[in-house]
N, C-alpha and C positions, 0 to 999 in steps of 0.2 A: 148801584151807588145811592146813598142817603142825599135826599134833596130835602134843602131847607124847607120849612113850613109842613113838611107832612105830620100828618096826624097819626100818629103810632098809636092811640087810645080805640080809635078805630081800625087801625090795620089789626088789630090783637083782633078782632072778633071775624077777620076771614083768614086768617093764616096759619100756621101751625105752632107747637110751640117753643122753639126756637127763637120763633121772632118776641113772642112775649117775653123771652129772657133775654132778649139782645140788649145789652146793656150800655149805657153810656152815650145812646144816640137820641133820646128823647127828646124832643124839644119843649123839654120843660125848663123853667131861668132860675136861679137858685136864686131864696127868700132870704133878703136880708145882705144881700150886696153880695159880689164876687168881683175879686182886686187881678184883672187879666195878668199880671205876671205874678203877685204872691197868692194865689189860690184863696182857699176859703177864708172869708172873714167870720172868726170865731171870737165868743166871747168870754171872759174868764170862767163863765159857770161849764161852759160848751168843752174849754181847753181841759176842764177840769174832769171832764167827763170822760173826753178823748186817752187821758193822759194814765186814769185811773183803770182802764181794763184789767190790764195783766194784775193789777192790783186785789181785784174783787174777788172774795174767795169763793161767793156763790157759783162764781161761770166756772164748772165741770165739765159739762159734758156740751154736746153739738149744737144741742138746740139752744139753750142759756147761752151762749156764744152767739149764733143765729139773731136770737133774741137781742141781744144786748149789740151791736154793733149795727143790726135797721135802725134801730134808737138812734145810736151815733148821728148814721147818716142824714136820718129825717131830720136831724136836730140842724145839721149843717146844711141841709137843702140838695145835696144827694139824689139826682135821678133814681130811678128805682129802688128803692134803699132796700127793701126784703131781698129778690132780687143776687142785689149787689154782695150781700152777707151772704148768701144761700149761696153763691158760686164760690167763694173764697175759702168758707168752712170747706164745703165742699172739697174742692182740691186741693187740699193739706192733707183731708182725711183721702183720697187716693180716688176719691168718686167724679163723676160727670156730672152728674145731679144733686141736689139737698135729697130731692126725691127719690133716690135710687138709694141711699144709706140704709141698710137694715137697723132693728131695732137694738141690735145689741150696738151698731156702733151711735146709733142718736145718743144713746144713753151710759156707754163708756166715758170715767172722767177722761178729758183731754190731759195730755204731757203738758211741762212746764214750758218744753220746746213746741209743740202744738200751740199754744196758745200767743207764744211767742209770734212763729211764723202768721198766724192771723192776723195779731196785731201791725206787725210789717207790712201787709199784702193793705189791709184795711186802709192806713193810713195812705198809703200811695190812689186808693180810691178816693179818700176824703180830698186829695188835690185834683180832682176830678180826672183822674187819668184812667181813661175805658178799662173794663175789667178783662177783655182781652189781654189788654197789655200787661194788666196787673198780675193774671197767672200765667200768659207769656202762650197761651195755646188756645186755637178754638174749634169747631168742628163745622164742616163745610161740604156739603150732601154727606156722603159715608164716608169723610176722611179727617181725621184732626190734626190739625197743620200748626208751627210754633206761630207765633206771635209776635212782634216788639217792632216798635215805633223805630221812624216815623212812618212803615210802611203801611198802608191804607190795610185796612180793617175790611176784609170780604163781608157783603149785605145778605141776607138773606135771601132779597129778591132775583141775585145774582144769579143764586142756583136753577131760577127759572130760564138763564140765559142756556146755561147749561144744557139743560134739558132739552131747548127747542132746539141744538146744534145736535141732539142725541138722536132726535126724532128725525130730522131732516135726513142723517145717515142712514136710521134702520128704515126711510122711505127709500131709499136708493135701490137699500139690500133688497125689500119687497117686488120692487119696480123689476129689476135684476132676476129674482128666483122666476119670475111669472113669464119670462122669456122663453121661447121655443130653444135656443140656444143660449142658457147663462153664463155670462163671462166670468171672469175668475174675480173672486171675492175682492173686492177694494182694499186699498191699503191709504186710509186718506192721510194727507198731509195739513195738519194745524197750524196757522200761526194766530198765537195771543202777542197782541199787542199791548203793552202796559201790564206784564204778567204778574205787580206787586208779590202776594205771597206764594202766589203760583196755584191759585186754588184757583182759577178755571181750567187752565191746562193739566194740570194733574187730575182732576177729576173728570176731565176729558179722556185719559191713556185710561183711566180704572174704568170708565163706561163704555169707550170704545178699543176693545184687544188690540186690532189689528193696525190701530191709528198711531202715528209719529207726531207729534209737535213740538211747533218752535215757536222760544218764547223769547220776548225783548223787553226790555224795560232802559230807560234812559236811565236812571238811579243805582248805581251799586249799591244799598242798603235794599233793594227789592233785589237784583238779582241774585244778591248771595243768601237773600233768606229762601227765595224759590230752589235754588240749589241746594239748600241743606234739606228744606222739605222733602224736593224728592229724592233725594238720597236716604232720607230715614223712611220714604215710601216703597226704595229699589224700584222707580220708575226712571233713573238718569237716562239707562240705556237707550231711549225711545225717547229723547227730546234734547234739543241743542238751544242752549240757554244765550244771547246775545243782552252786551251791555253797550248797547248803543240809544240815539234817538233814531226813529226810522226816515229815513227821507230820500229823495231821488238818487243820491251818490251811495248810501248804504243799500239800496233794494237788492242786487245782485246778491248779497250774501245771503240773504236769505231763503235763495233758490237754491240752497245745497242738495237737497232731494227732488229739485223740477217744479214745475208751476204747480199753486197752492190750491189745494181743493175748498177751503176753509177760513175768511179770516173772521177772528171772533175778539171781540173788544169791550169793555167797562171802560170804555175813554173817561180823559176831566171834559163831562158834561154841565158842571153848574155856572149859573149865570154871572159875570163876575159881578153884578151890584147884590150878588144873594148871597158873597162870602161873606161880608162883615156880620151876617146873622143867623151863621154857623153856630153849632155849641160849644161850650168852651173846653168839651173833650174832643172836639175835631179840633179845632183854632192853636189849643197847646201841645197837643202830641201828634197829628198826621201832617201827611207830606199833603200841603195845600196844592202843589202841582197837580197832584193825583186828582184835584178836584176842580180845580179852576177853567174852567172853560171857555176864557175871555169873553168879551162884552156879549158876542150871541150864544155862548156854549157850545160852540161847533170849532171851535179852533183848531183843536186835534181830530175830531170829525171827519172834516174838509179834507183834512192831510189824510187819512186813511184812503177816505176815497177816491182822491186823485192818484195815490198809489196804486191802489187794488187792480186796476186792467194789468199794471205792468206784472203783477205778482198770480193772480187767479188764471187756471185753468179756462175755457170757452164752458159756460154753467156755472162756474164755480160759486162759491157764497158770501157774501157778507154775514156778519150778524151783531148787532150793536144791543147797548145797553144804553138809550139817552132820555133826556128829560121830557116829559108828557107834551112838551110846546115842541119840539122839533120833529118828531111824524111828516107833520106839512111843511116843515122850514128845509127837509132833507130833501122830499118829493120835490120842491120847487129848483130847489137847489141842482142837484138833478136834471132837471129839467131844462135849465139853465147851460148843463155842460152835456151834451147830446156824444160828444167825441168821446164819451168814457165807456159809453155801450151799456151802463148799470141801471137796470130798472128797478125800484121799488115793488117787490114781490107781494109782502106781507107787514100786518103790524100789529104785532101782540099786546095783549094787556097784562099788569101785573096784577095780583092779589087782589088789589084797590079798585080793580079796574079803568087803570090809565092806562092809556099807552105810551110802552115803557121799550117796547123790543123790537129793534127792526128786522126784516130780512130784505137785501138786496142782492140783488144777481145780476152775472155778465151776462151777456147778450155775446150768443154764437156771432159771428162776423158773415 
């Protein structure tokens, strides 16, 4: 999850490049004023500019288009404004990339209808709406998942959550083979909490074969996009989708396949006096639940963890995604509630080198 005040000029120079195209999360403030409910403030020369694309007979082909709408945006104060252009030509012309276009298609004139759809897509970025949502699709480890508001936008650094739930499993399987007698291959059971577009748990069934998970989200606008996801993934069969909040009366349903080996979470971690200076492509198009963490950012936190005995196997896992101050606010916390049997295992850092990722575990009895 995107925590206010991070420096993405710096995270571009330890992380891949993904993240330097992740667009729309900057926390850069647009030049020249931005009207929180009527989007950018433009001015006659700017509207004039905006209005005349389709018009110009010079924009032909990919790059003249390219060219011509970073313009736009830098004019209007537009996060990333190359960027921004670069994914929109981009996906009209059928690509992933600016960079991945061959030279015949940089250089083919664009259709009347091509240039058209640009302009539509473009314009909805000039109202600062994430370019996620503007081509409605994005890509999250090796999977490209639809898109649209107001469900939370998967981070980059997510995919690191990912990974460490990947890793923990193939230690089991290692732990396992090296036995005098190894038992029969696991079949672990996932539950994601808060499964917005579904891009932790689906990327969890394509990493790990032989895994089930179940996913919840309070919001029917995330759960039916998680369900369309994995249905155009053909992963439904292997995960049972819930549209509930989770709490001590809902826990039993969750145990349709027996106690959870796994829970894994991108909770609302941010601090709640840190939303008002959110950007105004988080603040006008995502679901602020997603993100609000009440006054310590542990709100939903707390609630996981005073579940998880009731839901977890004796070992089983936690594994969170929360904000660099809470490490120690969980450990104490924790600490604090001795009858829950969960210890603080580990605590990863992201890209930035913060720490960003917990692991927590039961306690055998």
């Amino acid at each position: 999850m995107w925590k206010p005040g991070t420096d993405f000029t710096t995270m571009r120079r330890f992380t891949h490049p993904l993240l330097r195209r992740l667009l729309g999360l900057s926390p850069q403030r647009v030049q020249g004023g931005l009207s929180p409910s009527k989007g950018p403030i433009l001015s006659p020369k700017q509207l004039s500019l905006r209005q005349g694309c389709s018009a110009r007979p010079e924009l032909v082909n990919a790059t003249d288009v390219v060219n011509y709408w970073q313009k736009v945006f830098e004019t209007n104060g537009i996060p990333e404004a190359q960027e921004s252009s670069e994914y929109i030509v981009s996906f009209v012309l059928g690509a992933k990339t600016f960079q991945s276009l061959n030279s015949k298609s940089l250089h083919t004139p664009l259709t009347a209808v091509q240039q058209e759809q640009i302009q539509q897509l473009s314009s909805k970025r000039l109202e600062r709406m994430p370019v996620q949502y503007v081509i409605g699709e994005w890509d999250f480890q090796d999977l490209t998942l639809k898109m649209r508001p107001p469900v939370f936008i998967p981070r980059p650094e997510t995919e690191d959550l990912v990974s460490l739930v990947v890793e923990e499993e193939s230690r089991k399987c290692e732990k396992n083979s090296g036995l005098c007698f190894p038992v029969p291959v696991p079949h672990p059971v996932i539950l994601e909490i808060g499964c917005g577009s579904g891009a932790i748990a689906l990327s969890l069934l394509c990493k790990l074969p032989q895994s089930r998970v179940i996913a919840v989200d309070k919001e029917k606008a995330a759960v039916d996009l998680t369900k369309e996801n994995a249905h155009r993934l053909q992963l439904q069969e292997r995960m049972h989708i819930f549209h509930h909040d989770v709490s001590y009366s809902s826990a039993k349903q969750l145990l349709l396949w027996g106690p959870i080996d796994i829970i894994v979470s991108n909770p609302p971690y941010v601090f709640h006096e840190d939303m008002a200076s959110l950007d105004a492509e988080i603040l006008r198009y995502e679901d602020l639940d997603a993100l609000d963490g009440g006054d310590d950012g542990m709100r939903v936190i707390k609630t996981i963890l005073a579940l998880a005995p009731s839901l977890l196997k004796d070992s089983g896992s936690v594994f969170l995604e929360v904000d660099p101050r809470h490490p120690n606010m969980v450990k104490n916390w924790l600490q604090t509630h001795p009858n829950l049997l969960l210890v603080l295992r580990a605590i990863h850092k992201d890209f930035c080198g913060k720490p960003r990722f917990l692991h927590i575990q039961k306690q055998s009895r």
